[in-house]
N, C-alpha and C positions, 0 to 999 in steps of 0.2 A: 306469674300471672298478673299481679299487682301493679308493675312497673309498666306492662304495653296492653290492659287494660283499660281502653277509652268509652268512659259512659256519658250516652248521647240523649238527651230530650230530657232531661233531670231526675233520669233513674237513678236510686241509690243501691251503692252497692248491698243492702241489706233486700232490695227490689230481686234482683239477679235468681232463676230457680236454681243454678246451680248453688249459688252461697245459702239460699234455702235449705235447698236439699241436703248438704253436707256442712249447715252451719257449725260442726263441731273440730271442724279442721279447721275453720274461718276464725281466724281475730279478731276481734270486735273493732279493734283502733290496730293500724299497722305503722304511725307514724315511728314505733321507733324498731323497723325495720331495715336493716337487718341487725341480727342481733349481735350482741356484741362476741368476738371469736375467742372460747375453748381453748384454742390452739393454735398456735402460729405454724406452719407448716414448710418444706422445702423441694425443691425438685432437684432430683438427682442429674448431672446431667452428666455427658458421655465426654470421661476424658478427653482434655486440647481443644474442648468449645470454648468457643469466646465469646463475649455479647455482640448482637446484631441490636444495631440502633439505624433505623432509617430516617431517611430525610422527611422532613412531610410534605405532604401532599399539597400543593398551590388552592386557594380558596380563594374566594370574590369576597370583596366586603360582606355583603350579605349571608355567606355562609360562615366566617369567621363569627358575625354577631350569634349567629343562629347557633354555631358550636360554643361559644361560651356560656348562652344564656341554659344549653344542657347538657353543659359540664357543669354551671352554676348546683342547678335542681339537682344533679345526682349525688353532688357533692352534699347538697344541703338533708338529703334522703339516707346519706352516708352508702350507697351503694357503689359508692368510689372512694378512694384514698386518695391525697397527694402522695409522692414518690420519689424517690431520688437511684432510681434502679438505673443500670447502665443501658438492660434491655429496655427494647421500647419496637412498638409496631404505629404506623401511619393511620391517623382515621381519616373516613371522609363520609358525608352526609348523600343519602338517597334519598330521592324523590318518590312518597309513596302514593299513591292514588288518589288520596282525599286532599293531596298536595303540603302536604306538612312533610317534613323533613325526617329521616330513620338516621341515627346515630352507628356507624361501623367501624369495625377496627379490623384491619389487615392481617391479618398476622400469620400468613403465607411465609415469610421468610423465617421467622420463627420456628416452623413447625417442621421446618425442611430435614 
């Protein structure tokens, strides 16, 4: 909720009735979200799979600048890791209504 949560006219999130209403689930500060991981974890996968690494997706200048600058921010939120995995899926950015750019990752071939 935190990460595509846009607050508009200089509401604070402490303004919000839902974080009112249930401020006992709410964090006071979420800056050092997410937390650090318990667990390192693996997926099983199904015998003679190999890694699917696709090409990426051609971008215009302006959405290259625009996926850096929010890979930069997730990076810096740590809601992304750098990687050196072999799998990998294509992102490309959508056009949302208010005209600001959504961040997506493909990952159809993957899942196949």
């Amino acid at each position: 909720m935190f990460a595509s949560l846009k607050l508009e006219g200089g509401v604070k999130m402490e303004e919000l009735l839902v974080v009112c209403e249930f401020s006992d689930v709410f964090p006071g500060d979420v800056s050092d979200l997410p937390p650090e991981r318990e667990l390192e974890f693996a997926i099983d996968l199904i015998p003679g799979t190999s890694p699917i690494s696709m090409t990426p997706y051609q971008m215009s200048a302006s959405e290259l600048k625009e996926l850096k600058k929010q890979l930069e921010d997730l990076l810096e939120k740590k809601f992304i890791r750098p990687s050196v995995s072999p799998w990998g899926a294509p992102v490309l950015l959508v056009k949302k209504k208010d005209g600001s750019m959504r961040l997506c990752v493909d990952y159809r071939q993957l899942n196949k």
